[in-house]
N, C-alpha and C positions, 0 to 999 in steps of 0.2 A: 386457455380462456375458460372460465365458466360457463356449465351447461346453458344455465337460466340465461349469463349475458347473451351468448351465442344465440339460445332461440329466442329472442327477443329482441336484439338486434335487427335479425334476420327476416322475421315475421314484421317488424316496423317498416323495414327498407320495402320491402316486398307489397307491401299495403298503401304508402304512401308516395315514396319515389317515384316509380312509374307514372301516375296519373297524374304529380305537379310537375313532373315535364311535360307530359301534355299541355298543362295546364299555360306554361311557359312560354312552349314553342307556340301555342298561336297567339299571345299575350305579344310575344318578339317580331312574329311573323307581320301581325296587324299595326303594329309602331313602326316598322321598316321598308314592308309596302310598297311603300311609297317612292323605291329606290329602282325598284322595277317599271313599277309604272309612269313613273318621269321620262322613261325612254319614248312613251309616246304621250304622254299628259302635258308634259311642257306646253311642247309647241301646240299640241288642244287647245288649252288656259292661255297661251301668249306669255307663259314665265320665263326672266332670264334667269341664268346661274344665280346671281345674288338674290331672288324672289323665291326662286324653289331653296336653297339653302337656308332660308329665312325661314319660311315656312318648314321647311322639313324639323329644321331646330327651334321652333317657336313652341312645338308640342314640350319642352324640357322645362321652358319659363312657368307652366300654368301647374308643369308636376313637382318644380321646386316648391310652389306655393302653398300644395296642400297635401305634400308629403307625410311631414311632420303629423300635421291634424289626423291624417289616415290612418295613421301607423297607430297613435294612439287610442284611433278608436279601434283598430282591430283587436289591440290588447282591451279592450276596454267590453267588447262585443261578443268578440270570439273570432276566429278563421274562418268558420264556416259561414255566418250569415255574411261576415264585410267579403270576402273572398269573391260570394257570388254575386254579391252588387257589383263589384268591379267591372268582376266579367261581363255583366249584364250591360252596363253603361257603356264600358269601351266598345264592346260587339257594335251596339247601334249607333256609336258616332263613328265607329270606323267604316261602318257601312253608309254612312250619312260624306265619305269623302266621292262616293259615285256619284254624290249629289249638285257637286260645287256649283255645273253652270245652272241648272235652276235654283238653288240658292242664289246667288250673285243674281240673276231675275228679279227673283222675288224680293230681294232687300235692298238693291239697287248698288251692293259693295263692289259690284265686279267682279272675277275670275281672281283676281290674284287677293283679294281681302278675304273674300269668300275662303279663300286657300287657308291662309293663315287662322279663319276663325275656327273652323270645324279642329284644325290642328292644334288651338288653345283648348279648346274640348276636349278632345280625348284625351291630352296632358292631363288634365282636372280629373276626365274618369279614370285614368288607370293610374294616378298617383298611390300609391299605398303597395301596388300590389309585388312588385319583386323585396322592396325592404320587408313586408308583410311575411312573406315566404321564407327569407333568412331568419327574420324573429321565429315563426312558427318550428324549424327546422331546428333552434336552439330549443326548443319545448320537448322535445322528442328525439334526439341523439345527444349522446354525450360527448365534449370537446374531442375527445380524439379520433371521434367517427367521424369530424366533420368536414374536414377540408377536400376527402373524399366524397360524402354524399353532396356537398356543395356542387363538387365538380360532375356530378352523374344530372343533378338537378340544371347545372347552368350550361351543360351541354347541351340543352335546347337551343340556346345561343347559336351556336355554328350552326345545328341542324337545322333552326328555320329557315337559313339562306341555304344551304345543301340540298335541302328538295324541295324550299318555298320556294325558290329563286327559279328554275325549270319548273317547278307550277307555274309562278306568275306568266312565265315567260312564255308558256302555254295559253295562258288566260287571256293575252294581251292579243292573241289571236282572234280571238270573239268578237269581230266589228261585225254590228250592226243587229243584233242580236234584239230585237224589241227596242230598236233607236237607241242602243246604247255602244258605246267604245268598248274598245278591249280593256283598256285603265278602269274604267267604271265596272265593267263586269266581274273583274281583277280585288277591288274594293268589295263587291256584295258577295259573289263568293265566296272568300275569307274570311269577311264577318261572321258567315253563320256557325262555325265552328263555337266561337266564345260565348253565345247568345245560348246555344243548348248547352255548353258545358258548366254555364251557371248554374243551372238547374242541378247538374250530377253535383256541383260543389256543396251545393245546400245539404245534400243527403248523404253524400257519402265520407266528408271530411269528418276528422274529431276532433275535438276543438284539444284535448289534454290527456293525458294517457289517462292520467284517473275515470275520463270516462269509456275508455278505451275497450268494449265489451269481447272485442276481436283477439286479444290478449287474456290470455290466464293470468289468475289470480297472481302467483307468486311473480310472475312475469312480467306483470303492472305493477305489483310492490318492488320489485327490484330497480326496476325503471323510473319511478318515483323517488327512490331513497337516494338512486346515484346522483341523478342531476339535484337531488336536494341539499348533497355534499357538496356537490359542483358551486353550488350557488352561494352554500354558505364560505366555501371556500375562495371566491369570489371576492364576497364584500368584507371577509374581514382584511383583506388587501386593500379595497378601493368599495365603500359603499357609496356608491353617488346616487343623487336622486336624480328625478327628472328633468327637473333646470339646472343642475349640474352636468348633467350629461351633454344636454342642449350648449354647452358652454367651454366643455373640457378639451384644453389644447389636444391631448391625444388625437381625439374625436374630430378636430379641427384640422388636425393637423395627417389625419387619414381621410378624411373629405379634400384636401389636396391632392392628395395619391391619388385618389380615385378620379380626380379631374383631369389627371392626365393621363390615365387608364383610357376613361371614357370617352377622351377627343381623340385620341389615336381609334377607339371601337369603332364612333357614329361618323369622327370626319372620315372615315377609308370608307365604311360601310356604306354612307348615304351616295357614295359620288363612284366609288368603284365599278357598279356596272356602265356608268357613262366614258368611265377612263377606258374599261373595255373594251367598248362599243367604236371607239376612235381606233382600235387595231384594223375594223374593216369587219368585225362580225354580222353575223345575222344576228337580230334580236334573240332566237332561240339559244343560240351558240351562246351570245353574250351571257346568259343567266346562266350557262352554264360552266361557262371559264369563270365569270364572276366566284361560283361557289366552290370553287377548287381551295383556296386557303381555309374557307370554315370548316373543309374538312380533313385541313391541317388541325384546325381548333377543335373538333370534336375530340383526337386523339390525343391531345396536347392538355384538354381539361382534363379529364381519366387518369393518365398516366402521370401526368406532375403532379394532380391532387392526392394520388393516391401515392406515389413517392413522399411526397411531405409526411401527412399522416405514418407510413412506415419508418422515416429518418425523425420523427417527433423534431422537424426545425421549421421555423417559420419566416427566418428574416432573410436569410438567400432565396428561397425556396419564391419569395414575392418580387425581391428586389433583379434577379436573375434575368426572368423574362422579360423583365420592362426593358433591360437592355439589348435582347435579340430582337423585338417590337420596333424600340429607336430605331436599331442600325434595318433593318430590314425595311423601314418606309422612308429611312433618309437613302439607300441604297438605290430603290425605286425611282429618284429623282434624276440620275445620272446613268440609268440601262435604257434605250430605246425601243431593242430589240423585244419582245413581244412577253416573250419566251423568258428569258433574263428577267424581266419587269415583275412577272407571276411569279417566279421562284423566290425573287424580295419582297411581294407580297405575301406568298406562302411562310416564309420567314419572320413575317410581322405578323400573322395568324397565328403562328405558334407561340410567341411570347405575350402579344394581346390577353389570348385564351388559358393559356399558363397560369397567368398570372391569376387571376379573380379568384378562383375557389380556394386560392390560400389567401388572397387577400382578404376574405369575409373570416375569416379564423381569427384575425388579429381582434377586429370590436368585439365579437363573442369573447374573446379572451379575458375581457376585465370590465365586461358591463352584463347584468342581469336583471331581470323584472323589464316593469316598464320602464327605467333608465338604458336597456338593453333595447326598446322599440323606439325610443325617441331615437337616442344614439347614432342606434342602426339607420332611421330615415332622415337626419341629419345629414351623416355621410354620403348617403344612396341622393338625397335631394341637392346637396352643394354642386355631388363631384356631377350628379347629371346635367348640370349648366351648363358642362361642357359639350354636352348631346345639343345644344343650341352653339354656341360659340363656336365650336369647331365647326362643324357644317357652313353658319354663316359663313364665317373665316374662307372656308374652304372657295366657296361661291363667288367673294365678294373679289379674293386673289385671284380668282380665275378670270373671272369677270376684266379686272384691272389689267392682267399683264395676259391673259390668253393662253395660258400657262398652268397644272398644278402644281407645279414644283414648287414653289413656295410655302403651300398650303402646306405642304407633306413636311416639308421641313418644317412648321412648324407645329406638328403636330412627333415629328421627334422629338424637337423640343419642349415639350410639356412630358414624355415619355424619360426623357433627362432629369427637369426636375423632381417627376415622382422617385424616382431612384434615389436619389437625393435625401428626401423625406423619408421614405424607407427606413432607408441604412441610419440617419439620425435618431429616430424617432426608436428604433431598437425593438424587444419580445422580451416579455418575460416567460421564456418558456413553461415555469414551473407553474404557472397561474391553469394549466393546459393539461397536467397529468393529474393521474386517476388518485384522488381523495386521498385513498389511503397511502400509496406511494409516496404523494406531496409531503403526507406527517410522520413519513419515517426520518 
């Protein structure tokens, strides 16, 4: 590999990576929350299974709506100003969820609307910001870096249940604490993370390597000129605009996949530590068997991301894990035993997790510019419906027959048909390799 790619690769990853996990993990941690502190929030609020799963998934409806809009204005604004607003907004409604029974007080909604609305809120504030983060991330590594730095970047994912989850579970302890609960001190806690690291996003992001002071001269030029081949290389394949992109079966048709990605992630995720919690745990235990598959998933992003990226293939490499995911949460519905049960969850954490950081490789693959930010929040805003859907789902089966098994199943079943989609839908892997390669 060339000197100048090496140090500039190297000196990017180094500068950027690090700090949008952060950035991530408590973006992840403050959306999910919610999943720990149910263990004693419920019964606080008076929510049944189908009220909290409503709620928990009703935050997906308000981030389908202004996905799109966000995405384009971050292309439009820059990373660094839209970034910290995000941050800024979600910090204080997600700390506004400590708030529900004086809310519900004060506006006369009650406990369970009150629930639902702060959770339409934070949908609206953090809409933009994970599609935000894939666009920027195609701004600054070149296609074959990325199914790997995806995978280092969405490894936040597991890790905010891995050591959020034993936080929460700590936090949930704090009754009484200036008249508040453990769930509500659980909420203000957490929050404060995202609120100050607004501030670090405003100053320390760059919006484009061209303004990139942190990188040498030749270093920025290089990094400039490659993704400018990338790009052109791009559209003389596929130049879509922005309402093309908005409309492109491809694009439509990986906002499917992702929708059954994403109900397999949020229906296990949101209801998992309660599946737990029915073995006989203590709350502390609970968060902490709970995070045992995410850090299945931590290893599982890493090394399959970065296997792809080395084998340059993309359509197994996606299609793969979705079917270790299936069989592992349809497996879960038929073990009793405790033990057994977590090892077919740990099983569905490794394909869940597997999957993503190769699956954001396929839209960077043949969409750039702002057709490349819409695209991206099109897909990211469909398949997140499923972060509402499934959940519900999840609640409402339970709710019904007294039972997850249902739920689970069918939340393999949407893990089926992304597979499906996958393998139809096909790569063109050449749209993927380095410029000059491509025109030999």
């Amino acid at each position: 590999m060339d000197t100048v790619e090496t140090r500039t690769i190297a000196k990017v990853s180094k500068r950027l990576v690090p700090f949008l996990i952060i950035c991530y993990f408590v973006a992840y941690l403050d959306r999910v929350n919610v999943s720990f502190a149910a263990l004693t929030m419920n019964k606080d609020l008076g929510l049944s299974q189908t009220a909290f799963g409503f709620g928990a998934g009703v935050f997906f409806l308000a981030y389908f709506i202004f996905e799109v809009p966000s995405n384009l204005m971050l292309e439009k604004f820059g990373a660094r100003k839209w970034i910290a607003r995000i941050m800024l907004s979600w910090g204080i409604l997600s700390g506004a969820m400590a708030f529900i029974p004086a809310i519900a007080s004060a506006t006369g909604l009650g406990n369970e609307h009150s629930f639902y609305l702060v959770r339409v809120l934070l949908g609206a504030a953090e809409a933009g910001f994970f599609p935000g983060i894939i666009f920027y991330l195609t701004l600054w590594f070149p296609a074959e870096y990325r199914a790997r730095i995806v995978g280092y970047f969405m490894a936040a994912i597991p890790l905010s249940t891995v050591i959020g989850g034993p936080v929460s579970g700590l936090l949930l302890y704090l009754q009484g604490g200036l008249g508040f609960a453990g769930w509500q001190w659980l909420f203000i806690i957490e929050a404060v993370p995202a609120i100050l690291l607004s501030g670090v996003v405003f100053f320390y992001l760059t919006d484009r390597p061209a303004d990139a002071t942190w990188l040498a001269p030749d270093e920025r030029a290089w990094l400039a000129e490659r993704l400018t081949a990338e790009e052109r290389q791009r559209q003389a394949v596929h130049n879509y605009s922005v309402v093309q992109s908005l409309f492109n079966p491809r694009v439509l048709g990986l906002s499917l996949v992702y929708f059954g990605v994403v109900a397999m992630n949020y229906g296990l995720s949101f209801f998992l530590p309660q599946i737990v919690k029915a073995f006989g745990l203590t709350t502390f235990l609970t968060t902490v068997v709970a995070a045992t598959p995410y850090v299945v998933g931590v290893f599982a992003m890493v090394w399959w991301g970065r296997r792809s990226d080395r084998k340059a293939e993309r359509r197994f490499h996606a299609a793969f894990p979705l079917l270790i995911a299936a069989a592992g949460i349809a497996a879960s519905t038929v073990l009793d035993d405790p033990t057994l049960k977590m090892i077919s969850f740990c099983v569905a954490g490794f394909g869940i997790f597997a999957n993503l950081p190769v699956f954001w490789t396929l839209p960077t693959a043949f969409l750039s510019g702002a057709s490349a930010a819409a695209g991206i929040a099109v897909i990211n805003s469909i398949g997140n419906l499923a972060g509402f859907a499934g959940p519900f789902a999840m609640g409402w089966i339970k709710d019904e027959t007294g039972s997850y098994a249902g739920g689970l199943l069918l939340l393999a079943a949407l893990g089926i048909m992304a597979i499906g989609i996958v393998l139809a839908l096909g790569h063109d892997q050449a749209l993927e390799r380095a410029p000059l390669a491509a025109a030999e």
